[in-house]
VEXFI-467773 format. One record per residue (C-alpha): x negated, y, z. Coordinates in Angstrom, 3 decimals. Layout:
% residues N
rec east->X north->Y up->Z
...
***
This chain:
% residues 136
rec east->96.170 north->-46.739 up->42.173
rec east->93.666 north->-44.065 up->41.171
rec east->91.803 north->-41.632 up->42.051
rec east->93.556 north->-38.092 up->42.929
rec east->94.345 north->-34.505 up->44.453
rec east->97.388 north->-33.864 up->46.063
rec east->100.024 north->-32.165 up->44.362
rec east->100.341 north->-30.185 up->46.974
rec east->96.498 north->-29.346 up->47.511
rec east->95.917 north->-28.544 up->43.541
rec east->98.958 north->-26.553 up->43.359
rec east->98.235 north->-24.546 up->46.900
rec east->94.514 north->-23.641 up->45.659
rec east->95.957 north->-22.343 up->42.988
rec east->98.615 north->-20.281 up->44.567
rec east->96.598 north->-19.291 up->47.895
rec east->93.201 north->-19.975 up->47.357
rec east->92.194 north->-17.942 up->50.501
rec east->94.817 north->-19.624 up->52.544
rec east->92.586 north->-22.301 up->54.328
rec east->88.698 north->-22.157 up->54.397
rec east->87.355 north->-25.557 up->53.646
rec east->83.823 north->-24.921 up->55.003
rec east->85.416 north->-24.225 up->58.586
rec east->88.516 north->-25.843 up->58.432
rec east->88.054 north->-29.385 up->60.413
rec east->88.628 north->-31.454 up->57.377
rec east->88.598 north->-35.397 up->58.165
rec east->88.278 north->-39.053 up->56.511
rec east->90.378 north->-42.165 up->56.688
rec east->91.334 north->-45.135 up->55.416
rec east->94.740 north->-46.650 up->54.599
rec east->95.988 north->-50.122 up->54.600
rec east->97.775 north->-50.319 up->51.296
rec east->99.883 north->-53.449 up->52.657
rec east->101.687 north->-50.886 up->55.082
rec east->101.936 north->-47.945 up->53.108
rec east->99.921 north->-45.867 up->50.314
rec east->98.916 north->-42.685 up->49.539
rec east->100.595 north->-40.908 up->46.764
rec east->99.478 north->-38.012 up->44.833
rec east->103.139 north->-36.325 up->45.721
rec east->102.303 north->-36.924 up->49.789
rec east->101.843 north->-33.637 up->51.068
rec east->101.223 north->-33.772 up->54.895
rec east->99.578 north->-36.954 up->56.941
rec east->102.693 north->-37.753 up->58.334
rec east->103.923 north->-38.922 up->55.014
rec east->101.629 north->-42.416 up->55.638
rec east->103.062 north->-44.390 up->58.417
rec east->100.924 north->-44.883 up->61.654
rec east->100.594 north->-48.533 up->60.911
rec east->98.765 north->-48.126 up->57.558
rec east->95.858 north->-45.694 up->58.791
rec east->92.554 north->-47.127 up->59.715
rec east->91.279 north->-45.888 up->62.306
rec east->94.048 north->-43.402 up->63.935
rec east->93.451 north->-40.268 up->63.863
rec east->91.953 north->-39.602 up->66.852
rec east->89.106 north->-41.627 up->65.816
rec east->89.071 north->-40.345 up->62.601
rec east->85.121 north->-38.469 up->61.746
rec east->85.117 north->-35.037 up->60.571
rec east->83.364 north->-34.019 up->57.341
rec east->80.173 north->-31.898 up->58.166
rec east->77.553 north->-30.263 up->55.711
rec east->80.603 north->-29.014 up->54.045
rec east->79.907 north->-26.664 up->51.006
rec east->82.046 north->-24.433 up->48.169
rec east->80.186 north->-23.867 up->44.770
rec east->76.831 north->-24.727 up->45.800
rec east->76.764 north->-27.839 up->43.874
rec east->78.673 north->-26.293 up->41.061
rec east->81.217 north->-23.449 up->40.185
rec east->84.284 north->-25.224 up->41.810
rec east->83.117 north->-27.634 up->43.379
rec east->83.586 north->-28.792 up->46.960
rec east->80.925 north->-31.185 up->49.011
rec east->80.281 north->-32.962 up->52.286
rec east->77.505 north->-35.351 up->53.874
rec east->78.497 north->-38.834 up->53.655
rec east->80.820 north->-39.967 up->56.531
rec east->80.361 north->-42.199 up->58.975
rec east->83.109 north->-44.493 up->60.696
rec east->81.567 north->-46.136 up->63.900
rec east->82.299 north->-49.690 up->64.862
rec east->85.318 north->-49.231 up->62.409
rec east->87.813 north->-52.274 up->62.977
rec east->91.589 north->-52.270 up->61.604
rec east->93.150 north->-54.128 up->58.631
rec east->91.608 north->-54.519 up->54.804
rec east->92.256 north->-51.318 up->53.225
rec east->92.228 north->-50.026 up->49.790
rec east->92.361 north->-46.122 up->49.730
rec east->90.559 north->-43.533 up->51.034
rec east->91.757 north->-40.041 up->51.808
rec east->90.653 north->-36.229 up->53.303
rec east->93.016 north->-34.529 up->55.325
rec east->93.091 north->-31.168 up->57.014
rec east->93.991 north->-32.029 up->60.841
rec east->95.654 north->-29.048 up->62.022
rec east->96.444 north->-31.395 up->65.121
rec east->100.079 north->-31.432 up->63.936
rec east->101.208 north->-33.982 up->61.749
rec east->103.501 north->-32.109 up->59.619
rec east->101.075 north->-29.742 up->59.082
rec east->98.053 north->-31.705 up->58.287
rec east->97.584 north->-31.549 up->54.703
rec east->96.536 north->-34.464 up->52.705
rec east->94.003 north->-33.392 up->50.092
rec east->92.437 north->-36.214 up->47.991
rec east->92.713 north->-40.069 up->47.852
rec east->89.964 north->-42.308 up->46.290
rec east->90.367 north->-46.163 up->45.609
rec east->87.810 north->-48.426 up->47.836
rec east->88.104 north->-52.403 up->48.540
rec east->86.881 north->-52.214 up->52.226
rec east->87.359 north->-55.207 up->55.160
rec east->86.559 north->-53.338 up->58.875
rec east->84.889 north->-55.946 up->60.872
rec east->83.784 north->-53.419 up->63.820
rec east->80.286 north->-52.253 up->62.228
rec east->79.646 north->-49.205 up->60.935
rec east->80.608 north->-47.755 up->57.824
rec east->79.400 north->-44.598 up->55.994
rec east->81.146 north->-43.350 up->52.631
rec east->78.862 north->-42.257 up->50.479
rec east->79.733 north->-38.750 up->48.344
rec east->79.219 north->-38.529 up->44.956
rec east->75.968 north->-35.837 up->44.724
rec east->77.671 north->-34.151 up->42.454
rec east->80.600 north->-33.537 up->44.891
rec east->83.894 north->-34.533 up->46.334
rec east->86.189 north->-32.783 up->43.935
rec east->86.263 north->-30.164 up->41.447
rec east->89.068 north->-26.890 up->41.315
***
């Protein structure tokens, strides 16, 4: 795997890049469990990664605070580091940020990073990149 935006993210920030407002839309981490199912830079909603592969569900799942647009650079989005609490579930080996619109097929997957990451029910906080998530 690798590193990635979503087709469908690049291509809508392009087209409607008013369309969802990332520093108040309730944008969330997760992990997914590679042996079940993996992200893929054509997935477009959440509900394109079975149930079985996401660690934690998504009701557990923390949202991204501290969120920013172009204040670390022209284009560039940014969040605090994310904490999962008492995070327990299978190994994975991806981790992604999703819009939860609290619909499924209208959650939109936006980015998918490679980790190597065994839950064993202690905390675990991703740690951003200071010069930001991703770059438009």
């Amino acid at each position: 795997m690798a590193n990635f935006l979503t087709n469908s993210h690049r291509n809508g920030a392009v087209r409607y890049p008013m369309a969802l407002d990332l520093n108040s839309a309730d944008l969330v981490g997760m992990f997914v469990d590679n042996a079940d199912d993996t992200a893929a830079v054509t997935d477009d909603f959440i509900d394109d990664i079975l149930s079985a592969a996401r660690v934690p569900a998504i009701a557990s799942c923390p949202s991204l605070t501290g969120k920013t647009f172009g204040s670390v650079g022209v284009g560039v989005f940014d969040a605090d580091n994310l904490v999962f609490s008492a995070l327990t579930g299978d190994p994975v080996e991806q981790f992604i940020v999703f819009y939860d619109s609290t619909v499924e097929a209208t959650s939109d997957i936006f980015a998918s990073w490679d980790v190597t990451l065994t839950p064993n029910g202690g905390d675990v906080t991703v740690v951003f990149n200071a010069s930001g998530l991703w770059k438009y």
